[in-house]
C-alpha positions in Angstrom: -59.9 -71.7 -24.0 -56.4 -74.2 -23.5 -56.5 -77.0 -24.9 -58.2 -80.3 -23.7 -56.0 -82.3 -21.3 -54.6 -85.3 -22.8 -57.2 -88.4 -20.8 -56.3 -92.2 -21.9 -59.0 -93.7 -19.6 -62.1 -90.8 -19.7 -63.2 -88.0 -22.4 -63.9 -84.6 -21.7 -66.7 -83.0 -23.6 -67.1 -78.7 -23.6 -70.7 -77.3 -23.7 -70.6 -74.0 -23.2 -69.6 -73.0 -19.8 -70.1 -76.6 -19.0 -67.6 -79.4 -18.9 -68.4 -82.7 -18.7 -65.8 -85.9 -17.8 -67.0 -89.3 -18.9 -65.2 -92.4 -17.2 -64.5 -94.6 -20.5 -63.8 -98.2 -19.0 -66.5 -100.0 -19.0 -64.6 -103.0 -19.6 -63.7 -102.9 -15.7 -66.9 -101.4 -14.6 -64.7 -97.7 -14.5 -62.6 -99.0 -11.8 -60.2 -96.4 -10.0 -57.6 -99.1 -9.3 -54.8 -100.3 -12.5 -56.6 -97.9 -14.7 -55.7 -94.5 -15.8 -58.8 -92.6 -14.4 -56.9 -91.9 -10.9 -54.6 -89.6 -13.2 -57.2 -88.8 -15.7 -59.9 -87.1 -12.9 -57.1 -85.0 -11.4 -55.9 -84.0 -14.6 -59.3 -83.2 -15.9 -60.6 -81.3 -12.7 -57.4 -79.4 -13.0 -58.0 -78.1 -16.4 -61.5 -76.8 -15.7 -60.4 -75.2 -12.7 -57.6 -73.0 -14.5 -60.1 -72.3 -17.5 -61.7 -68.8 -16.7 -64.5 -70.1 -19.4 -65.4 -73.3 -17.5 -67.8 -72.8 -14.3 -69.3 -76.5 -13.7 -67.4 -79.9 -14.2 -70.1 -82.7 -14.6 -68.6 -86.5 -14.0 -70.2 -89.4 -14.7 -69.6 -93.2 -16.2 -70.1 -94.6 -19.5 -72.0 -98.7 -19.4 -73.1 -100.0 -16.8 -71.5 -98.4 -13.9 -70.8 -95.4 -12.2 -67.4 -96.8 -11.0 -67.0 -100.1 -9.4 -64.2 -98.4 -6.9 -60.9 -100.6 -6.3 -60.3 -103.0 -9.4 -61.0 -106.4 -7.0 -59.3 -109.0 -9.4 -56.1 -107.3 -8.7 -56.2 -106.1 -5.4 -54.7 -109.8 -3.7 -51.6 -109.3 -6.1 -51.0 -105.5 -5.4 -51.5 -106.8 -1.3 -48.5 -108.4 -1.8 -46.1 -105.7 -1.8 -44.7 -103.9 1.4 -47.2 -101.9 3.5 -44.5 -99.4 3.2 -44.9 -99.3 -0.6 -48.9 -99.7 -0.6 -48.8 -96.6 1.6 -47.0 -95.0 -0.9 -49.1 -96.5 -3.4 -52.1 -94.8 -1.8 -50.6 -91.3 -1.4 -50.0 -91.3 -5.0 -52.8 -93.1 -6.5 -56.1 -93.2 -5.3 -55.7 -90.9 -2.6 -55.2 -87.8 -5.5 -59.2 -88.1 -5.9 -59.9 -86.7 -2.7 -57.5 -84.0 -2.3 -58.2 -82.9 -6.3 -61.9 -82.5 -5.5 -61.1 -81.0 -2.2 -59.2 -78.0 -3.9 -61.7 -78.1 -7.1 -62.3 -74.2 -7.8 -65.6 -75.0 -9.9 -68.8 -76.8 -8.3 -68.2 -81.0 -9.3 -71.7 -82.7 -10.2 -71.6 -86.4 -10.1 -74.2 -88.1 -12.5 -74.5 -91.5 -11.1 -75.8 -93.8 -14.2 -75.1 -97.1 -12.0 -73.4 -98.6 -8.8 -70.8 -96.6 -7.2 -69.1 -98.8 -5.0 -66.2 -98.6 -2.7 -64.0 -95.8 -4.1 -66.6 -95.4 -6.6 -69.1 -94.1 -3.6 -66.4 -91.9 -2.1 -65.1 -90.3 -5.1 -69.5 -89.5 -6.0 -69.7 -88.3 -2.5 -66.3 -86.1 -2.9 -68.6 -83.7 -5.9 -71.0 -80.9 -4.3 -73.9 -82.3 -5.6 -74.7 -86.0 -7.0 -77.7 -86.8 -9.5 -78.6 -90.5 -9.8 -80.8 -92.7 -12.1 -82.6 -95.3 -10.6 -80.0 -97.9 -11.3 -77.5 -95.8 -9.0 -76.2 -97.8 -6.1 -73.9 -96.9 -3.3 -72.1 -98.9 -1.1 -69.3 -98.4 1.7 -68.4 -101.6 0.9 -64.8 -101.9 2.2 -65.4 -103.8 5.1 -67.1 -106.9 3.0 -63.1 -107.6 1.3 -61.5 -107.2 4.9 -60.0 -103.5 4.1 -61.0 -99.7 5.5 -62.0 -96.8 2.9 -57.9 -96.1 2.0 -59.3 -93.1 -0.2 -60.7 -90.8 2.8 -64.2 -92.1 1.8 -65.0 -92.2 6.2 -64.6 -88.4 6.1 -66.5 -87.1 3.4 -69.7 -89.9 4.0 -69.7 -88.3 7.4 -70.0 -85.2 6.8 -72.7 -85.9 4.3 -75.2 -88.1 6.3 -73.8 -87.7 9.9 -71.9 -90.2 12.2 -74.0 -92.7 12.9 -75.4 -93.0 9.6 -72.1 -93.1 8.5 -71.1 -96.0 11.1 -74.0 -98.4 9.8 -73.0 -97.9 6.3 -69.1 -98.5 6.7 -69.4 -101.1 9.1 -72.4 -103.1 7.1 -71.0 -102.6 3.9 -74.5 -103.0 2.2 -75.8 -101.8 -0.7 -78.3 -98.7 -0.8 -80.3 -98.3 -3.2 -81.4 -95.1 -6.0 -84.5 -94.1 -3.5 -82.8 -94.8 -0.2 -80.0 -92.7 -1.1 -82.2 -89.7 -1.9 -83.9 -90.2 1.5 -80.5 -90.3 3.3 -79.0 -87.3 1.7 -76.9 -89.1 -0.7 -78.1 -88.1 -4.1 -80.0 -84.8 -4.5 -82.2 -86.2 -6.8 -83.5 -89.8 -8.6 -84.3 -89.3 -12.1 -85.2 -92.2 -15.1 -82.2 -93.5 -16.8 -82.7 -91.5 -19.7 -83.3 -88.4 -18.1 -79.8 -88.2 -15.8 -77.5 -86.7 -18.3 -80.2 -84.1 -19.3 -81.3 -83.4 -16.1 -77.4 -83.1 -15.1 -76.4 -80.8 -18.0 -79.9 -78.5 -17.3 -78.6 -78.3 -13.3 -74.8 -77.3 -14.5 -76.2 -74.8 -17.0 -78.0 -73.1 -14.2 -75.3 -72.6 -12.3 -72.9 -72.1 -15.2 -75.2 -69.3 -16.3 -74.6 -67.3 -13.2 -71.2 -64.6 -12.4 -68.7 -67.2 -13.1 -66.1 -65.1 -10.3 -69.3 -65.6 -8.0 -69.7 -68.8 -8.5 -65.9 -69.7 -7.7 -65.9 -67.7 -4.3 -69.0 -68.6 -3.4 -67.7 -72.9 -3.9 -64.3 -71.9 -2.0 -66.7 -70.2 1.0 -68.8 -73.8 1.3 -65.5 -75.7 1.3 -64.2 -73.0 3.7 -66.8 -73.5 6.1 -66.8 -76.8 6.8 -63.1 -76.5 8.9 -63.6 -72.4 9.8 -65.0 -70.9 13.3 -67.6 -68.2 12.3 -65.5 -65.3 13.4 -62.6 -66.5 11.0 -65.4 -67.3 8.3 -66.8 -63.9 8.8 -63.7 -62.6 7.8 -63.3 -64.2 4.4 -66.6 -63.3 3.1 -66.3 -60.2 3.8 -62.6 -60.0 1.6 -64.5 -62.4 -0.9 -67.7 -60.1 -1.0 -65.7 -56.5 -1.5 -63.7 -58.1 -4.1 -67.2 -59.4 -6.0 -68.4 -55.8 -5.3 -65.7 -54.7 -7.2 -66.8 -57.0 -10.3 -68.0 -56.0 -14.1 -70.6 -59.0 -13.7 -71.8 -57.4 -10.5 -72.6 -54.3 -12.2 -74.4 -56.4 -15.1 -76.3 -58.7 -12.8 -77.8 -55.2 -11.1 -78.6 -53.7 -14.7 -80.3 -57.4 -15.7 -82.3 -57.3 -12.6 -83.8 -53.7 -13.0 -84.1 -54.8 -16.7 -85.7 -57.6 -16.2 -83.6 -59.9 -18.1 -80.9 -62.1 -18.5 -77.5 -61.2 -17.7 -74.3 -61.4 -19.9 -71.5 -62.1 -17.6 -67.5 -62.5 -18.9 -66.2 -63.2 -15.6 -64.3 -59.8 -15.2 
C-alpha cells in the first residue's frame, strides 16, 4: 500500500480493505469553504482509488456536524470579488467535490453524524450510499442566503429523489430531518448516534469483502448508466463481464461457493 496522502484539514484511517476519511474542523462545523477539506476529499478519494488494496472509502465528520456546507461568516467578503474570479473560484474549489466523487473508482459511503447543509448535503448526496444517525439533517438551503447550489448539488438531489421532490427542497430551503430523509430516499438507513460508525464500517466491510476488480466495474457500470442508452450500456457490460470472466477471484469465488465458504480474493 502507498503511503497515506498528506490531509491538513481531515484524517484518513486504513481498516483492512476499508478506508475511512474523517472531516477534522469542528471548529467551523467541517465547512467546505476557507478550509482545506475541498483539497483534502479530492486528494483522499484519489488515493483510495489508485490503491489496488482499498475497495470502500467511508466519509464522515468529526463534532457536531456532518459539514455545515459554504463557511457563511466569510461568504459576504469572498462576494466581493469579480464574478469573473468567483467563477473561477468555483471551478477550482468547491466544484472539485463533485467531479472527484463522480470519477471515484471505489463505492463512497457517507456516515452522516449531524447536519449536512448546503454543500454539506450535496457533497453526502455525491457518495453511493449515505448512513445517518438521528441527529443527521439535510437541507438545500442555498436559497435561504440569496444564492443557487454553485457545487452541482441541483443535479445529483435530482437524480436521487426526483424532480419535484427535488424542486420543493431547493426552492424551500428547509431542513429535513434523520426519519424524513430515510422516507424520501435520502439516507439508506437511520441508526442511534452510537451505532453509525459501526454500522458504517460493518456495511463497507461487506462490500470490501467481495472481488475487489468486481466491485470496481460493477461502481463504474452504476455511474455508467445513469448518462448511457441501453444498447450502448449493453455493450460495456459485456467488455466489463469477459474481462471479470477472465479474473483469478472469479475462479475463487466459484471454488468458495461449491465449498461452501468464504472466499480469498487478491484482486488479480
Amino acid at each position: 500500500m502507498s503511503d497515506l496522502p498528506q490531509l491538513k484539514d481531515a484524517a484518513l484511517e486504513i481498516d483492512g480493505r476499508v478506508a475511512i476519511l474523517t472531516f477534522k474542523r469542528n471548529d467551523v462545523r467541517n465547512a467546505l469553504t476557507s478550509t482545506d477539506l475541498v483539497t483534502d476529499i479530492p486528494a483522499a478519494i484519489a488515493w483510495a482509488g489508485a490503491s489496488p488494496d482499498i475497495s470502500v472509502l467511508v466519509m464522515t465528520g468529526e463534532g457536531s456536524a456532518f459539514s455545515a456546507g459554504g463557511n457563511i461568516k466569510t461568504m459576504g467578503e469572498r462576494a466581493k470579488a469579480p464574478a469573473f474570479e468567483l467563477q473561477r473560484n468555483y471551478r477550482r474549489g468547491i466544484q472539485r467535490l463533485p467531479l472527484a466523487l463522480e470519477q471515484a473508482e471505489i463505492p463512497v459511503i457517507a456516515a452522516v453524524n449531524g447536519p449536512a447543509i448546503g454543500a454539506g448535503f450535496d457533497l453526502a448526496n455525491m457518495c453511493d450510499i449515505r448512513i445517518g444517525s438521528t441527529n443527521a439533517q439535510f437541507g438545500e438551503t442555498f436559497v435561504n442566503l440569496g444564492i443557487i447550489p454553485g457545487d452541482g448539488g441541483a443535479w445529483f438531489l435530482e437524480r436521487m429523489v426526483g424532480y419535484q421532490r427535488a424542486a420543493e427542497l431547493t426552492l424551500t430551503g428547509r431542513i429535513v430531518k434523520a426519519d424524513e430523509a430515510k422516507a424520501l430516499g435520502i439516507l439508506l438507513e437511520v441508526t442511534s448516534p452510537e451505532e453509525l460508525m459501526p454500522r458504517a464500517r460493518e456495511l463497507a466491510g461487506k462490500i470490501a469483502a467481495k472481488p475487489p476488480q468486481a466491485i470496481r466495474y460493477a461502481k463504474r457500470l452504476l455511474k455508467l448508466a445513469q448518462r448511457q442508452q441501453l444498447e450502448e450500456h449493453l455493450d460495456v457490460c459485456s467488455a466489463f463481464q469477459a474481462i471479470c470472466h477472465k479474473t483469478e477471484d472469479h475462479q475463487e469465488a466459484l471454488a468458495a461457493f461449491f465449498e461452501k465458504r468464504a472466499g480469498r480474493f487478491k484482486g488479480r
